[in-house]
N, C-alpha and C positions, 0 to 999 in steps of 0.2 A: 322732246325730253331733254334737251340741250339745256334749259333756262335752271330746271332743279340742278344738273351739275353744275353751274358757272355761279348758281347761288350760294351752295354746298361752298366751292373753293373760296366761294369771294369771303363768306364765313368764316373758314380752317384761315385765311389769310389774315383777316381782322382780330381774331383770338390770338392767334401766334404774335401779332405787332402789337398785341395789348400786354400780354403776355410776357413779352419781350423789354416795354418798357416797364411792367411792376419791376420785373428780377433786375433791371438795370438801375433800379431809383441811385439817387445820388443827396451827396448832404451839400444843400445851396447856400449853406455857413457854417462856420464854426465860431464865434464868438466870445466864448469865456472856456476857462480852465474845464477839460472834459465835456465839450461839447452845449448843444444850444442848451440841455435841462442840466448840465451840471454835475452829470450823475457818468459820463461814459459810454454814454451810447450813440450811435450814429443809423443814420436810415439807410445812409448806402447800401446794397447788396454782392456788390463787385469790386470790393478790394482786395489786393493783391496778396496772392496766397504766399510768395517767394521773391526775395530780391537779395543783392547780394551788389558789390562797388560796380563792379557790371553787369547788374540784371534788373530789369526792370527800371531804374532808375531815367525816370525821366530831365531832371537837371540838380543839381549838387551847387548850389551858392554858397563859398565861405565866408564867414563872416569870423573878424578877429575878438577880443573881448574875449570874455568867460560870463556865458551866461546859462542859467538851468529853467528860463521860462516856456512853457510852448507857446507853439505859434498858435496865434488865431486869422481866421480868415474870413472874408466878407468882401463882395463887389468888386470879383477878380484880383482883390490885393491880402498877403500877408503881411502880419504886422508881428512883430515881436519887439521886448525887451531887449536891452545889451548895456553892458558896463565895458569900459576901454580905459586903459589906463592913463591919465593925464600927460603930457604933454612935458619935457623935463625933468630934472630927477627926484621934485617932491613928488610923495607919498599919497596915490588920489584915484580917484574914478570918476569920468565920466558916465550919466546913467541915461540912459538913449531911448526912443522909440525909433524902428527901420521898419522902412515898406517894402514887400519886395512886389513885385510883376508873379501871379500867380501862373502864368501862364508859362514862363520863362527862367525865374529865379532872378532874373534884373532888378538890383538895388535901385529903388525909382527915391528913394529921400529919406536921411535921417537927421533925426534935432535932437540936440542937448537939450534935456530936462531940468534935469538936475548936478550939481558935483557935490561929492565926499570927501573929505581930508580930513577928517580928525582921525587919529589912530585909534580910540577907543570905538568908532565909528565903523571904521575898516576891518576891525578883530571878524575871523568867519571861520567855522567850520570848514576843513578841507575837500568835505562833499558839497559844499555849499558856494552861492554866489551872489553877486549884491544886486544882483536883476532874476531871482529867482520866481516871482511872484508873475505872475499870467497876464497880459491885459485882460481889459473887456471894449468890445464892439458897441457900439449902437447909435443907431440916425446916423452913420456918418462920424462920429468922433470916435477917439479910441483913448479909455480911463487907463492910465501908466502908474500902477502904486510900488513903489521901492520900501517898503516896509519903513524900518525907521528912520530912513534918510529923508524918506517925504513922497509926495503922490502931483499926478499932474492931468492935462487934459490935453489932446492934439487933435485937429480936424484931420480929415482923409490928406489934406494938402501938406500936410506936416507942421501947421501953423499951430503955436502955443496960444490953447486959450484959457489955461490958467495954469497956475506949479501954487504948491505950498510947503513949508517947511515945519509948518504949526502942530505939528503933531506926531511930534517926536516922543520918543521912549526907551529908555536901557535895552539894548541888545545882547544877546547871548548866541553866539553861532554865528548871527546874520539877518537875512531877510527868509521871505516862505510864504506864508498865506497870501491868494490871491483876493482880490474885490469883487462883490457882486453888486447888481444894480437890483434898487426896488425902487421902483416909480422915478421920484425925482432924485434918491438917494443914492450914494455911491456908500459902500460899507464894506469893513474889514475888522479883521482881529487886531489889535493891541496886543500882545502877550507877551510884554519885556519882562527883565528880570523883579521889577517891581511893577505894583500897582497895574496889573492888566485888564482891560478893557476892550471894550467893543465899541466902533466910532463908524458914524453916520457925516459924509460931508454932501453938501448941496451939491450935484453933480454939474449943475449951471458954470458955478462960482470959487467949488471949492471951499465953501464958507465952511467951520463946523455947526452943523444941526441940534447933533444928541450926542451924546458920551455914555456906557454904563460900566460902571464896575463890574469887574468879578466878584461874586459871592465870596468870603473865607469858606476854606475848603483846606481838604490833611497835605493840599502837595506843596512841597519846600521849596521845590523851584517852579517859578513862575512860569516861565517862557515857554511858547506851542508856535506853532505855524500854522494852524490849522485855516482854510477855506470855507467861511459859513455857506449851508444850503438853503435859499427858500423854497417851501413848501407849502402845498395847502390842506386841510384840517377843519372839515365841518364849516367849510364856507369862509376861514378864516386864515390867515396866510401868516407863517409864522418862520422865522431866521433862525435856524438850526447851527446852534455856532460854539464847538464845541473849544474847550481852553485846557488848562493843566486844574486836573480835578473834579472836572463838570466839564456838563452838555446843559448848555441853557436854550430854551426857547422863547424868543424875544417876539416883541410887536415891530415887525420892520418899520411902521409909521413911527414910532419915538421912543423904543428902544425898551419900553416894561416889559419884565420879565410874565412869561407866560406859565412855564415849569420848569423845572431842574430835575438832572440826574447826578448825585454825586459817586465819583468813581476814585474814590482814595488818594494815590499819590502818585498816580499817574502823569505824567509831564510829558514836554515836548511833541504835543499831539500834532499831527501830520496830515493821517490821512482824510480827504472829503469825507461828511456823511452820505450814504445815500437813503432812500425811502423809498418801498415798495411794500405791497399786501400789509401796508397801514403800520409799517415799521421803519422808526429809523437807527440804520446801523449802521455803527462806529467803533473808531479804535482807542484804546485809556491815552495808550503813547508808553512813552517806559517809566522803567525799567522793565518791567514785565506786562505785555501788550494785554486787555482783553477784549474779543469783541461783544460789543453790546446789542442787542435788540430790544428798542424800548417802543413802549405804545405813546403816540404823543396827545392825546387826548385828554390830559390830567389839568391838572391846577397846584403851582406852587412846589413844594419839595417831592418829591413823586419817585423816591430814590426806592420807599419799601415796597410799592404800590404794581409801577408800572413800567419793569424792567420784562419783558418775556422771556427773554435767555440770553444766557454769557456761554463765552469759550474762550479757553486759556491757550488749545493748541493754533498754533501754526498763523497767530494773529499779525498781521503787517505792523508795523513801525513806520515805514513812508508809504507804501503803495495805496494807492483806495479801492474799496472796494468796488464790484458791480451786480446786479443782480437778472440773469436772464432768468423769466419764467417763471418757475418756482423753485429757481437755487439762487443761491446767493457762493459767488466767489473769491476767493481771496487768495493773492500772492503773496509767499511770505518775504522779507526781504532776505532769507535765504535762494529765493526762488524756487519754491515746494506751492504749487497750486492746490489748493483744497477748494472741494465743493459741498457746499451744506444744502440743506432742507431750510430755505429762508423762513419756513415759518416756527419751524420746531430746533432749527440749531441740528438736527442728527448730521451726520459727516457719512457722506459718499464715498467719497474719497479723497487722499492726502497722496500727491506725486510728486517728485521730480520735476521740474522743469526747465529752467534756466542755472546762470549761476546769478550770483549776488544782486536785487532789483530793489530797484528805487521808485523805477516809474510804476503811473497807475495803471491798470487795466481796460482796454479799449472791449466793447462789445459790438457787434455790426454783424447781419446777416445771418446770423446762427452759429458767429462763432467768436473766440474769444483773441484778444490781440495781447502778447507781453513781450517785452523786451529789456533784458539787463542791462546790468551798467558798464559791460564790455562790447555793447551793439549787439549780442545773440538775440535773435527774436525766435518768436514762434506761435502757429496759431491753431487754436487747438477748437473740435467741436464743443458746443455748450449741449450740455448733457449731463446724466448720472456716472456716467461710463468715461473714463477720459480714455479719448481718443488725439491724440496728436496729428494734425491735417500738412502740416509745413515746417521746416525749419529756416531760419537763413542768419546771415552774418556783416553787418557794415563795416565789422572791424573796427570801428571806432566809440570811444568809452561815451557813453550817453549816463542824464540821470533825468533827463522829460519827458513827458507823459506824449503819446503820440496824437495827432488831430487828424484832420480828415478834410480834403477839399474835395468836394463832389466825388468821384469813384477812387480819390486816390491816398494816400498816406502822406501827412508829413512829421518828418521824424527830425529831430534835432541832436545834434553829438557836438563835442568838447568843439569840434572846428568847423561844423557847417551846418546847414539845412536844407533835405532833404526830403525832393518830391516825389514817392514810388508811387507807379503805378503798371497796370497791365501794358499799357501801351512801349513802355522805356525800353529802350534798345541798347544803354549805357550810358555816361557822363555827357 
């Protein structure tokens, strides 16, 4: 009777190590602003509930500059944006791509992209920076867009395989919206104080592809930052790219418009769309935020048509949303977490949580990741009920959205970048 027992355990042993690896999964990239769909979410299960300057903390690399991009990650290496101030006493910035050792935090190579000297050029917002905007990963290169200073291309080795300056635009603030890839396309928002647009460059070459105008629309100032999403829609893939005024939905392949949502006078839009239960939701921008849930399955002007529900309270200005399940979450940039009913808009609940946030919303594991713009973080269950699971403190002033390298967090503040995870034992 020995053989049923030692099948029995060899059983309980094989479930428990399988077991063992679902609950341990890990996220094997991070490659664009909020992760591989764009949207905030991570597969990992095992990230860290608590860290603090010495806790958890597995290594702290500073890096000088002032930059508000996150890090993205891919085949052991992070990469980030950064601006440094030139060299002497004129007026300037170097605008950078840096790799670092994901393993370690070791600066392995950074290259100048780009420089800035025009003073009308340099004018920014004090929340803001002139490397604000996210890379993007893939095959091996890494897409570097500085908004209106110009955009470039870098291989894993740090070698320049293209820069462009061709497609500049009036600034207001700074830089902001990061780039997404569609196929052979690299693409971004336009939203200067004139004449804003959406622009397609050949991610080979940097060539420009397509240009499209903004629709006229009620908002007086031009300028968004906003982050287009693609999505898919009845077998058809459509760039969710919202501006000052509208959310237009564009053909990634050559840029015709698919439908429009018009949202008044709304400006300086911020935060990603995301898309879940066949909605996608957004923020107007200000002066007064509203969130939208539209259905995207229309044609053309679709403002009276194929809005499902607004909300006035408690909507972000920078953070993006996320949606675990069947709520949809939002930080306000006061730092007041609300949960809604993503399908119907009703409100759960409206709390407390941070103070002042900029960055966006991380989801992972069944639970929710925020952190303000003073380093207070905190990670809360997703649910109807809020529940607060952890708090902690880096002490140092952040406004970037957090990433995620395999089981761990990386989080970036005014002077470094930082790797937490379970394993850290301090600096």
């Amino acid at each position: 009777m020995i053989f049923p027992l030692v099948s029995r355990c060899l059983t309980v042993w094989i479930f428990n190590v399988f077991a063992t690896a679902v609950n341990l999964s890990a996220e094997s990239a991070w490659p664009e602003f909020r992760g591989p769909a764009g949207q905030g979410h991570s597969s990992a299960t095992d990230l860290p509930l608590e860290w603090g300057p010495n806790k958890n903390i597995i290594w702290r690399a500073a890096l000088p500059g002032r930059a508000w991009s996150s890090p993205v990650f891919a085949n052991g290496k992070i990469f980030v944006t950064n601006a440094t101030a030139l060299e002497g006493a004129a007026p300037g910035v170097s605008l950078r791509v840096v790799a670092l050792a994901a393993a370690t935090g070791k600066v392995l190579w950074e290259v100048e992209l780009l420089r800035a000297s025009t003073p009308s050029a340099l004018e920014m917002h004090e929340k803001n920076s002139h490397a604000s905007p996210t890379a993007v990963h893939e095959n091996g290169r890494i897409y570097a867009h500085f908004g209106h200073h110009g955009t470039g291309c870098v291989d894993e080795d740090g070698k320049i395989v293209w820069r462009t300056e061709e497609n500049r635009y009036p600034p207001l603030h700074g830089t902001g919206g990061s780039p997404v890839i569609a196929d052979d396309l690299l693409i971004f928002s336009a939203d200067g104080t004139s004449n804003p647009a959406v622009i397609a460059l050949d991610k080979t070459t940097g060539k420009l592809r397509w240009k499209v105008a903004r629709p006229a629309n009620e908002a007086k100032s031009k300028f968004s930052f906003c982050t287009p999403l693609l999505i898919e829609v009845a077998g058809r893939r459509q760039l969710i790219t919202p501006g000052s005024g509208v959310v237009q939905a564009l053909d990634p392949r050559d840029g015709r418009e698919i439908w429009r949502v018009l949202y008044g006078k709304g400006f300086s839009v911020v935060p990603r769309p995301v898309f879940a239960h066949g909605l996608v939701y957004l923020s107007s921008g200000f002066m007064q935020p509203i969130g939208y849930a539209i259905r995207p399955d229309g044609q053309g002007d679709v403002t009276d048509t194929h809005v499902a529900w607004t909300t006035k309270k408690r909507v972000p200005l920078n953070p993006s949303m996320v949606v675990v399940g069947d709520e949809l979450y939002m930080v306000a940039d006061t730092g007041v977490l609300s949960c809604l009913d993503a399908k119907t808009g009703a409100v759960h609940y409206e709390e407390r949580l941070l103070g002042a946030c900029s960055a966006s919303l991380l989801a992972a594991g069944g639970r929710l990741y925020a952190i303000d713009e003073l380093g207070k973080a905190a990670v809360v269950k997703a649910g109807r009920t809020f529940q607060v699971i952890a708090t902690s403190d880096l002490k140092e002033k952040t406004l970037a959205s957090m990433a995620v390298c395999e089981s761990d967090l990386l989080i970036r503040t005014e002077q470094a970048i930082y790797r937490v995870g379970r394993r850290g034992s301090g600096r």
